[in-house]
N, CA, C and O atoms as a Tinker XYZ file with bonds, in Angstrom:
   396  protein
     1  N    190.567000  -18.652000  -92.270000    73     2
     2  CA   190.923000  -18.121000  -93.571000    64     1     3
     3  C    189.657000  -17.976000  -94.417000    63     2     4     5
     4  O    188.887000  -18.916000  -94.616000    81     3
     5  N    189.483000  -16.698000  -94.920000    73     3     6
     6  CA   188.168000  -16.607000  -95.848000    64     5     7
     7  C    188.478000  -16.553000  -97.000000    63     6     8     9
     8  O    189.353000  -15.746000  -97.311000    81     7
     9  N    187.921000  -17.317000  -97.931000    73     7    10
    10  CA   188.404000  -17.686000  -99.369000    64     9    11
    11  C    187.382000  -16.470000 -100.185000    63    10    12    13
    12  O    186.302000  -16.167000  -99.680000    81    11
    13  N    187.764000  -15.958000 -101.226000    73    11    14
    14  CA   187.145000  -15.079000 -101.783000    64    13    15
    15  C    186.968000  -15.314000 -103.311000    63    14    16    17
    16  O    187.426000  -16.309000 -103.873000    81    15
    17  N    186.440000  -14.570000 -103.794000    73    15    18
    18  CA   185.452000  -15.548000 -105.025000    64    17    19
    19  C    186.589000  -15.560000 -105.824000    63    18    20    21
    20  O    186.120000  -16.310000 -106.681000    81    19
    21  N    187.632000  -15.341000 -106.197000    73    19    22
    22  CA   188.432000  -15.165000 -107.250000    64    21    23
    23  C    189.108000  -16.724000 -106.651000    63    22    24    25
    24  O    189.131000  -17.669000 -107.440000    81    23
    25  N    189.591000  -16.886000 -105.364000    73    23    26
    26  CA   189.953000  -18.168000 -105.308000    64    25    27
    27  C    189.111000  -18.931000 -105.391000    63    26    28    29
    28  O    189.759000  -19.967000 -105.538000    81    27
    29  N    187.645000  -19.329000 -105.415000    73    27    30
    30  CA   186.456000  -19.945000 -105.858000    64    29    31
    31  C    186.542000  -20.539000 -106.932000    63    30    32    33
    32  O    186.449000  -21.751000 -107.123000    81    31
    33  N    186.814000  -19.288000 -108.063000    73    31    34
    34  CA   186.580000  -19.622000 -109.012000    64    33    35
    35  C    187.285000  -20.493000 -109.523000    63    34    36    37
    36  O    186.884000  -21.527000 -110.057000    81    35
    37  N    189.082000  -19.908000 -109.312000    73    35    38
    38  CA   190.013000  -20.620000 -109.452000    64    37    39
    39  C    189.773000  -22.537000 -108.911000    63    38    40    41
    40  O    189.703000  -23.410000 -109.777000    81    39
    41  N    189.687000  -22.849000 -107.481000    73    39    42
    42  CA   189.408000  -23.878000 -108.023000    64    41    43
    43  C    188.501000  -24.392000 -108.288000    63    42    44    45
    44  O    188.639000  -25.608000 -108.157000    81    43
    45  N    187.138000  -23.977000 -108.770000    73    43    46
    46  CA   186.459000  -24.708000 -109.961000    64    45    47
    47  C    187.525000  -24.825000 -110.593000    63    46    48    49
    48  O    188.369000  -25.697000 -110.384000    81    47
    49  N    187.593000  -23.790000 -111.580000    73    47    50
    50  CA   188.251000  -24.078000 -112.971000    64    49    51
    51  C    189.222000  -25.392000 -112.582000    63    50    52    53
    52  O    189.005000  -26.491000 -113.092000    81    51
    53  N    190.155000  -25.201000 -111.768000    73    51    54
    54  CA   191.095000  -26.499000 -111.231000    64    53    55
    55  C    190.351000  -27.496000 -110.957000    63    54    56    57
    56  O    190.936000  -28.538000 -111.251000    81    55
    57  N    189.022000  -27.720000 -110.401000    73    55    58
    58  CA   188.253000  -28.991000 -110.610000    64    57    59
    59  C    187.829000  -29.532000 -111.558000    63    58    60    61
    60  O    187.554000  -30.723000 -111.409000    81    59
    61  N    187.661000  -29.080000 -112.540000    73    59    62
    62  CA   187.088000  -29.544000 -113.837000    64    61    63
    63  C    187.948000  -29.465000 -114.797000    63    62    64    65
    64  O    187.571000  -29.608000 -115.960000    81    63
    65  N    189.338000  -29.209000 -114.468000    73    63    66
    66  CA   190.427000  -29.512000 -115.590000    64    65    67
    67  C    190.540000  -31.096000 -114.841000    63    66    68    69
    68  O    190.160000  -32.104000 -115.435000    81    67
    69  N    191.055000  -31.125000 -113.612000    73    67    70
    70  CA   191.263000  -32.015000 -113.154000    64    69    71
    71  C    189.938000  -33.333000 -113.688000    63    70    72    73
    72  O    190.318000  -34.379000 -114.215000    81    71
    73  N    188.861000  -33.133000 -113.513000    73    71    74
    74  CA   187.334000  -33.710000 -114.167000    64    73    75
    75  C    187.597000  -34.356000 -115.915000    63    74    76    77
    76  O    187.568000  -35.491000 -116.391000    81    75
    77  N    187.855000  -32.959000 -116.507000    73    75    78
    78  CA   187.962000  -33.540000 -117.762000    64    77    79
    79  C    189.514000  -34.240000 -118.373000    63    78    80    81
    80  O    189.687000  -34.326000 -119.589000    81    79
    81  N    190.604000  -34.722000 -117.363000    73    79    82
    82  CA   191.321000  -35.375000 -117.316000    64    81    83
    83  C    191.014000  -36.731000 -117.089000    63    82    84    85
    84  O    191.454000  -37.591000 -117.851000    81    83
    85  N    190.312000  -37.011000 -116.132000    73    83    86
    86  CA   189.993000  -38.430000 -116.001000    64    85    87
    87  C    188.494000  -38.984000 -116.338000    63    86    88    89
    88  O    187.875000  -39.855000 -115.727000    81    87
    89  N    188.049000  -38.164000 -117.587000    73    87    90
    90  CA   186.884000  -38.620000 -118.559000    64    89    91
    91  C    187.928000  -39.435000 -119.531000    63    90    92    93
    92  O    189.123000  -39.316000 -119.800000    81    91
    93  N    186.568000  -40.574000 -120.031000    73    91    94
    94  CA   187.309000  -41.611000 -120.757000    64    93    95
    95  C    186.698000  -41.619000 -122.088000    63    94    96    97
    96  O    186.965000  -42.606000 -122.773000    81    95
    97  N    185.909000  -40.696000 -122.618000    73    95    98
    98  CA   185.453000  -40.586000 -123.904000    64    97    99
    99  C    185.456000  -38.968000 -124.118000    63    98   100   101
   100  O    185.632000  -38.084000 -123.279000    81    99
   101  N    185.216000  -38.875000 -125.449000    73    99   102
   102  CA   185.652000  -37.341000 -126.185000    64   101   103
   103  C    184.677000  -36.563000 -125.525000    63   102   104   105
   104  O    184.903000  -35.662000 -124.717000    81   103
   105  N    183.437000  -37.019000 -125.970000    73   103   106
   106  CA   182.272000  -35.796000 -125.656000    64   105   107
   107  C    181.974000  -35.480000 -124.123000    63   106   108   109
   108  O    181.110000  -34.613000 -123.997000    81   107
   109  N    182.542000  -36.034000 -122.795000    73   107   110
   110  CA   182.025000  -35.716000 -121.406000    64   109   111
   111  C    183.118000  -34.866000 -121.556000    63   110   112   113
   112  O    182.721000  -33.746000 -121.233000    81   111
   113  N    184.204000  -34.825000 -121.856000    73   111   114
   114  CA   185.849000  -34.742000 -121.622000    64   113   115
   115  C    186.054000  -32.840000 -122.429000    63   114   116   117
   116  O    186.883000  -32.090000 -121.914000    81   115
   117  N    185.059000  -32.266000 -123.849000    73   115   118
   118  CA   185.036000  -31.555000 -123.905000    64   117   119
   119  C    184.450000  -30.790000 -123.208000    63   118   120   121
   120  O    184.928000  -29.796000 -122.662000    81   119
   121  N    183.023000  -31.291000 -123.142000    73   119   122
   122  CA   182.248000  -30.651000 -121.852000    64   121   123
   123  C    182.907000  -30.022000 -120.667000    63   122   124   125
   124  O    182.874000  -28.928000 -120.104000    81   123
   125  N    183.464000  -31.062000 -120.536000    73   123   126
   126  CA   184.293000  -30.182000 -118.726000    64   125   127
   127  C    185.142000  -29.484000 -119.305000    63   126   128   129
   128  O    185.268000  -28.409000 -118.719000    81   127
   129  N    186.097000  -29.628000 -120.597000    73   127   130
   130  CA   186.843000  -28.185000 -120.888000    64   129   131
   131  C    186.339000  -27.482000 -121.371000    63   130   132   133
   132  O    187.222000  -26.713000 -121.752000    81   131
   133  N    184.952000  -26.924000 -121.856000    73   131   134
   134  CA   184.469000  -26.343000 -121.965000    64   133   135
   135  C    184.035000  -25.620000 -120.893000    63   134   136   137
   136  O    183.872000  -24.399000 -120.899000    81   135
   137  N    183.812000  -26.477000 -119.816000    73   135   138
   138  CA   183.044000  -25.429000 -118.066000    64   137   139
   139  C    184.793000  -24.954000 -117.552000    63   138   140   141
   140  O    185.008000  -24.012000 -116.789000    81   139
   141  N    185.288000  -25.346000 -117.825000    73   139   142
   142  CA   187.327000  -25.427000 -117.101000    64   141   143
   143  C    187.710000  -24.013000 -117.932000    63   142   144   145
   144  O    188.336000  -23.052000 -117.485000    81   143
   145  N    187.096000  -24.196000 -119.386000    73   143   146
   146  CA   187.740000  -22.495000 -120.162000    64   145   147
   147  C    186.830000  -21.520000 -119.441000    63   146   148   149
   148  O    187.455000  -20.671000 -118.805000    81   147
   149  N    185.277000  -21.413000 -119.372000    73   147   150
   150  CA   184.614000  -20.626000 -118.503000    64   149   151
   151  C    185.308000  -20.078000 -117.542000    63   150   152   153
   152  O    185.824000  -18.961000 -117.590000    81   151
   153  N    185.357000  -21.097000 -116.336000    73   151   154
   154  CA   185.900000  -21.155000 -114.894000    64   153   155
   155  C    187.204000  -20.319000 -115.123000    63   154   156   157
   156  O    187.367000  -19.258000 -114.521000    81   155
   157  N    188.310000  -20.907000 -116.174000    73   155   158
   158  CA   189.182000  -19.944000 -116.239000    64   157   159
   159  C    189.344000  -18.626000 -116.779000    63   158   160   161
   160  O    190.239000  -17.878000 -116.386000    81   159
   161  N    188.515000  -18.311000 -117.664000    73   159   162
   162  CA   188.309000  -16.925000 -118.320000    64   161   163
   163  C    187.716000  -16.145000 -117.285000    63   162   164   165
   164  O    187.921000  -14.940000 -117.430000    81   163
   165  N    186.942000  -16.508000 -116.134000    73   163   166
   166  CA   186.251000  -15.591000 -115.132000    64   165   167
   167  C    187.424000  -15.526000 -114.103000    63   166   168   169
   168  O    187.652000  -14.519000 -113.432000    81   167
   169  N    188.077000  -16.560000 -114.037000    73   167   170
   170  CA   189.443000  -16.305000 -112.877000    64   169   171
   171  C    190.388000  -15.036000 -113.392000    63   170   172   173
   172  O    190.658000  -14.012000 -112.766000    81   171
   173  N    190.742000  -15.365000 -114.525000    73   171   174
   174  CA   191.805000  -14.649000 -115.254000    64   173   175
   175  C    191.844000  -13.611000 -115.250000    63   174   176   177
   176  O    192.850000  -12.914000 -115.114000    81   175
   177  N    189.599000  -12.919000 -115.558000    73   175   178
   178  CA   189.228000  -11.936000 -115.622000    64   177   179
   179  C    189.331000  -10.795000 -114.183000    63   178   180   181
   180  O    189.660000   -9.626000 -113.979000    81   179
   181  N    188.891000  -11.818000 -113.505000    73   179   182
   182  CA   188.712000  -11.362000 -111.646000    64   181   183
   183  C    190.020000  -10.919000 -111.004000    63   182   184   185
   184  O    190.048000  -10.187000 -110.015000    81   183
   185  N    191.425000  -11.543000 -111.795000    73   183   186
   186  CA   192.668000  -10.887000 -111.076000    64   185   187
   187  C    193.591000  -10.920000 -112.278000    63   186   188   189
   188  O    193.454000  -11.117000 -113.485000    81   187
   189  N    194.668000  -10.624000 -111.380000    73   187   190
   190  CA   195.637000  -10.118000 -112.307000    64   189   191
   191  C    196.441000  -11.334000 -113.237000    63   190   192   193
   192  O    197.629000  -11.225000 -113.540000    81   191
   193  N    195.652000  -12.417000 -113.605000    73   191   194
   194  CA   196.052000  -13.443000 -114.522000    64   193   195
   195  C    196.121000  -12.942000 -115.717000    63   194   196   197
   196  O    194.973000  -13.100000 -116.131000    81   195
   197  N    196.543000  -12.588000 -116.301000    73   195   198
   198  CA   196.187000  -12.296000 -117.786000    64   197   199
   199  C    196.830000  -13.730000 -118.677000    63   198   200   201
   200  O    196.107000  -14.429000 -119.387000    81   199
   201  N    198.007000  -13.930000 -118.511000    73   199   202
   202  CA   198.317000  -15.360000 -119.470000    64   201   203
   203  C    196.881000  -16.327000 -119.085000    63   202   204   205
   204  O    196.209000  -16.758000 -120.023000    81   203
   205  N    196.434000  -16.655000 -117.491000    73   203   206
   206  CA   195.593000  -17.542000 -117.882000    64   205   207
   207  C    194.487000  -17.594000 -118.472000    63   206   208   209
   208  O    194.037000  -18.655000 -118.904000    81   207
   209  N    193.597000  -15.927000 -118.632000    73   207   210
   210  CA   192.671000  -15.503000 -119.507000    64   209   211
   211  C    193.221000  -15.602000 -121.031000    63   210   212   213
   212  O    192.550000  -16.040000 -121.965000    81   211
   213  N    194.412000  -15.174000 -121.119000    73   211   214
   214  CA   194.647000  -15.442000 -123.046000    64   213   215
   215  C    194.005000  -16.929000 -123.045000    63   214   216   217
   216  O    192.842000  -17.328000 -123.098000    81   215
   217  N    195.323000  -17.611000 -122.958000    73   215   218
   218  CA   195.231000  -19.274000 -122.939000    64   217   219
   219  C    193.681000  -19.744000 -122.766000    63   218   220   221
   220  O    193.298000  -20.711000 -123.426000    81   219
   221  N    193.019000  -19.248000 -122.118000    73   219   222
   222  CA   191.390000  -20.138000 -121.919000    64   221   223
   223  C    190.388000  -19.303000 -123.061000    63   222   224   225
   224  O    189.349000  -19.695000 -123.591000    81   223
   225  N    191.124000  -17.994000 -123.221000    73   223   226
   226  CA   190.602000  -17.216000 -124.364000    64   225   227
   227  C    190.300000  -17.601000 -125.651000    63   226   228   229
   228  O    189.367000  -17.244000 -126.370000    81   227
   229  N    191.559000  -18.680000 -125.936000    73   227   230
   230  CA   192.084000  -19.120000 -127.593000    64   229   231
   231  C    191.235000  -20.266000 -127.262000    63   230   232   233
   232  O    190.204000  -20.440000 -127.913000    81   231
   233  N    191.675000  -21.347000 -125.985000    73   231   234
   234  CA   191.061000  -22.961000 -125.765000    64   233   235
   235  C    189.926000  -23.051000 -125.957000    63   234   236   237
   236  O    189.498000  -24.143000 -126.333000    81   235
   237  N    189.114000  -22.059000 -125.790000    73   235   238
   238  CA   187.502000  -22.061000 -125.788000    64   237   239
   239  C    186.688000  -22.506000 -127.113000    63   238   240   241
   240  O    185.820000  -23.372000 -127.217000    81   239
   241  N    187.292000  -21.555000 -128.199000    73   239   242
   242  CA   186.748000  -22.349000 -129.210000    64   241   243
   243  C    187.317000  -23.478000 -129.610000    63   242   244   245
   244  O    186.893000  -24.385000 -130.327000    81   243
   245  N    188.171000  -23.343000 -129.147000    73   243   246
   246  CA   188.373000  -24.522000 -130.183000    64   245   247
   247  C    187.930000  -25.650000 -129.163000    63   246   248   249
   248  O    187.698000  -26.661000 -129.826000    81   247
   249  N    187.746000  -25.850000 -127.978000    73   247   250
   250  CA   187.265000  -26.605000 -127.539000    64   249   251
   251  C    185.485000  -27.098000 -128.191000    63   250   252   253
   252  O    184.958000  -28.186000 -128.423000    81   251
   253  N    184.953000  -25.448000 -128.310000    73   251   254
   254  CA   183.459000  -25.679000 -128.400000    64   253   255
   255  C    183.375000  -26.046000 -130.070000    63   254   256   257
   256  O    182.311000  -26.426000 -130.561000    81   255
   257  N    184.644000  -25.886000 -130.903000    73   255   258
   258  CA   184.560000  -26.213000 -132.563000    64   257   259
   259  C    184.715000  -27.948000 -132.202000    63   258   260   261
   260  O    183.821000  -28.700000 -132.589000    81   259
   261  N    185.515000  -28.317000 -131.692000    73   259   262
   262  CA   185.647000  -29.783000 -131.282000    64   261   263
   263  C    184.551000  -30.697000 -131.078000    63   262   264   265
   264  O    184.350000  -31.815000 -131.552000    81   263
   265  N    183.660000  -29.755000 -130.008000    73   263   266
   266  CA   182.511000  -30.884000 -129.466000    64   265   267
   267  C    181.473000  -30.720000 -130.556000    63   266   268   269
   268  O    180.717000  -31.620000 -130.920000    81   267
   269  N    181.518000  -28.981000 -131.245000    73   267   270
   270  CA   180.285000  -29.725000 -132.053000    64   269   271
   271  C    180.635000  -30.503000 -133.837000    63   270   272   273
   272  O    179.905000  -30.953000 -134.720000    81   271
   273  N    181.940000  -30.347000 -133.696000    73   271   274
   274  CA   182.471000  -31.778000 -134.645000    64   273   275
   275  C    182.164000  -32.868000 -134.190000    63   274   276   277
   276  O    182.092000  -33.635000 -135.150000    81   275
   277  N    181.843000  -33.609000 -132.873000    73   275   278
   278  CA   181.004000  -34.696000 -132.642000    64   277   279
   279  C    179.976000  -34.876000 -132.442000    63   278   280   281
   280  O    179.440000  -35.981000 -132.354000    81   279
   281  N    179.305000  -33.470000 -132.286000    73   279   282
   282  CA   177.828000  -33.993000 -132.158000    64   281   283
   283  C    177.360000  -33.438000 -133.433000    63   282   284   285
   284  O    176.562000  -32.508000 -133.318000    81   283
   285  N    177.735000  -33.865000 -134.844000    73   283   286
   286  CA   177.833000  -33.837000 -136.027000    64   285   287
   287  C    176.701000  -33.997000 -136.571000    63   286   288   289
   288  O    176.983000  -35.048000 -137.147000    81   287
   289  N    175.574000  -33.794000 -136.876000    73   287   290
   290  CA   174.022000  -35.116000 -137.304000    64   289   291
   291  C    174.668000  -36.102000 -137.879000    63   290   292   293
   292  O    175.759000  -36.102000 -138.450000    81   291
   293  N    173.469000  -37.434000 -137.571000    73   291   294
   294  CA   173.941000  -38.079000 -138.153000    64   293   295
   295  C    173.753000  -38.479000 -139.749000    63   294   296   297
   296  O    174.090000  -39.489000 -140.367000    81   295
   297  N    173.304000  -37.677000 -140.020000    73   295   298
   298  CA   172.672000  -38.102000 -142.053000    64   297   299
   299  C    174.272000  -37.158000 -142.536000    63   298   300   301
   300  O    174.310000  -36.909000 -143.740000    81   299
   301  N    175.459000  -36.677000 -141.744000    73   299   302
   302  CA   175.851000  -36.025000 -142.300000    64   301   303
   303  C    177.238000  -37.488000 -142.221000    63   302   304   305
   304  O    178.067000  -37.821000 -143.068000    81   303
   305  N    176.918000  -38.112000 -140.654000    73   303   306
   306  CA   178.062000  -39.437000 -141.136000    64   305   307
   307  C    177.765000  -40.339000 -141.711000    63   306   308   309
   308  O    178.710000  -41.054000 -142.047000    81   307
   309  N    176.365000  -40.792000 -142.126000    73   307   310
   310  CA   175.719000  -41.206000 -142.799000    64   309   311
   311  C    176.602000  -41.250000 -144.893000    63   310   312   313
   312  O    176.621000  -42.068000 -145.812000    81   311
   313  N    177.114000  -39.928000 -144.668000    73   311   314
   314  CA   177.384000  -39.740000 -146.135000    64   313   315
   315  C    178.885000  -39.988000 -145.832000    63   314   316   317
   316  O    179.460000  -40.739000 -146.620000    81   315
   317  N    179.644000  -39.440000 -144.751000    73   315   318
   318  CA   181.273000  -39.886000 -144.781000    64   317   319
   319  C    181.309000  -41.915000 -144.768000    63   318   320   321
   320  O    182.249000  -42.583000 -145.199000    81   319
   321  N    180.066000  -42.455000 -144.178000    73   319   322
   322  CA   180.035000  -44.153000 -144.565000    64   321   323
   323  C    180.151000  -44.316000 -146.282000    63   322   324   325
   324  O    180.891000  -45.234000 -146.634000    81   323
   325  N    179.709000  -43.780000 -147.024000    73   323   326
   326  CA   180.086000  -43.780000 -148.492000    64   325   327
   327  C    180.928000  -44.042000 -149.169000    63   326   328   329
   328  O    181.195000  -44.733000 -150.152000    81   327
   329  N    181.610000  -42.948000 -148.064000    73   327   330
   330  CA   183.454000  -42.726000 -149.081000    64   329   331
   331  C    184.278000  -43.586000 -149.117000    63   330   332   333
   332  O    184.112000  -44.286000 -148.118000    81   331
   333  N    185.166000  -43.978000 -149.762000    73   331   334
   334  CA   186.383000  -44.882000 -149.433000    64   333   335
   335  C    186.994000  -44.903000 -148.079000    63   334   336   337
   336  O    187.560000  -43.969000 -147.511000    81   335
   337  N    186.735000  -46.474000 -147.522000    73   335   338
   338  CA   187.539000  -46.407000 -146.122000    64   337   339
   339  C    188.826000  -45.771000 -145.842000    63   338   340   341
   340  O    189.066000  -45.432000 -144.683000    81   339
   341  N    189.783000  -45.547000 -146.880000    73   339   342
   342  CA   191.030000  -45.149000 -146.299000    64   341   343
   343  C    190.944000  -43.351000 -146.126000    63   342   344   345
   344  O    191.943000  -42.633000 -146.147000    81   343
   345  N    189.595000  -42.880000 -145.967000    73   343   346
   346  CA   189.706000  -41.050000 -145.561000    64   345   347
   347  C    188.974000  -40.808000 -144.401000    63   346   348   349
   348  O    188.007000  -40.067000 -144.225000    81   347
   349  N    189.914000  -41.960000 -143.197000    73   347   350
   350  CA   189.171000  -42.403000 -142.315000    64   349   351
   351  C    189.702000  -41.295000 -141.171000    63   350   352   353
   352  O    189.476000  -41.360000 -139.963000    81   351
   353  N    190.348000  -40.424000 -141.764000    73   351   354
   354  CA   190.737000  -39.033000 -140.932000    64   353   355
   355  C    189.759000  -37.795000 -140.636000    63   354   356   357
   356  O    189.992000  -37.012000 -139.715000    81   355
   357  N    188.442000  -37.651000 -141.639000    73   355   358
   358  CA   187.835000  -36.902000 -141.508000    64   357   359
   359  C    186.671000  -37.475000 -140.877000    63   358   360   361
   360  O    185.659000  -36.871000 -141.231000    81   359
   361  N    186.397000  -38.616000 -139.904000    73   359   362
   362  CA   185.551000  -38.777000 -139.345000    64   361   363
   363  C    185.837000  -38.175000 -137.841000    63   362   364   365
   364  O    186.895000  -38.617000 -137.391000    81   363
   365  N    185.254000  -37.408000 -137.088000    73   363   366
   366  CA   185.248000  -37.094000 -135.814000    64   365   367
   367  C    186.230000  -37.584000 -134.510000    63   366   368   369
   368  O    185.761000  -38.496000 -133.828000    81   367
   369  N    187.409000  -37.104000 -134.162000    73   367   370
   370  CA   187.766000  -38.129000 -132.984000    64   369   371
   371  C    189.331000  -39.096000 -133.424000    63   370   372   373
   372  O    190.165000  -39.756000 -132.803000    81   371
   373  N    189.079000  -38.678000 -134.894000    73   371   374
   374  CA   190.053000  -40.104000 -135.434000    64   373   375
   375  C    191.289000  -38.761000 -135.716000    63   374   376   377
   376  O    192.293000  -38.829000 -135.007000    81   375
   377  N    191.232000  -38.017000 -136.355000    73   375   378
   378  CA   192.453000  -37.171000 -136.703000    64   377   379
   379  C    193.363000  -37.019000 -135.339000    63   378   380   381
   380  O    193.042000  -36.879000 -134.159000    81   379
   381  N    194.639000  -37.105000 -136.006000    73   379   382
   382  CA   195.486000  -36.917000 -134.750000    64   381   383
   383  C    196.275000  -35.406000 -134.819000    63   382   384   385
   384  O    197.295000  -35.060000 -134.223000    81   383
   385  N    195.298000  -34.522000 -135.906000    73   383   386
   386  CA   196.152000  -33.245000 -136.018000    64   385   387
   387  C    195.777000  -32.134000 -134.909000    63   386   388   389
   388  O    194.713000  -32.374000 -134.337000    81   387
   389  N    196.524000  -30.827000 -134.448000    73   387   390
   390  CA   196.432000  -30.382000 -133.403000    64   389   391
   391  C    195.376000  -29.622000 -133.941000    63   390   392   393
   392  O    194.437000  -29.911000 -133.201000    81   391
   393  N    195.038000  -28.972000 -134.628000    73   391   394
   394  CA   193.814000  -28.683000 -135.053000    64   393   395
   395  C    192.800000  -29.176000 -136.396000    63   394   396
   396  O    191.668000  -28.709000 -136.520000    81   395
């Protein structure tokens, strides 16, 4: 059986969803959905997926708005240490809203 690049790609992308499932902190865990939206936007693109190109279409940023909400500078958490402890939602990681 000769596998051809569209199934290639496919499972990358399926390896590194699978990857950034069993990361145990935020920032490795976007990373791989960040390479997993790639992997899937080139699958999606290569055949006749189109739902899975939307879906990795939309995930992408907001995956890549996510990671660089944690890699935040730090003189900028520096100033959220200031504020009153209880607006402990706008620090990185802690909000539990879907976006």
């Amino acid at each position: 059986m000769i596998v051809g690049w569209i199934d290639l790609m496919g499972y990358a992308a399926s390896g590194l969803t699978l990857a950034t499932f069993a990361q145990r902190t935020m920032l490795p865990m976007r990373v791989m959905a960040i390479g997993a939206n790639v992997c899937f936007i080139g699958y999606g693109a290569m055949g006749p997926f189109i739902p899975v190109l939307a879906l990795h279409v939309i995930l992408l940023p907001v995956n890549v708005l996510r990671l660089r909400a944690l890699l935040r500078p730090a003189r900028e958490e520096a100033g959220l240490a200031g504020q009153r402890a209880g607006d402990q939602r706008l620090i990185a990681g802690i909000s539990s809203g879907l976006l």
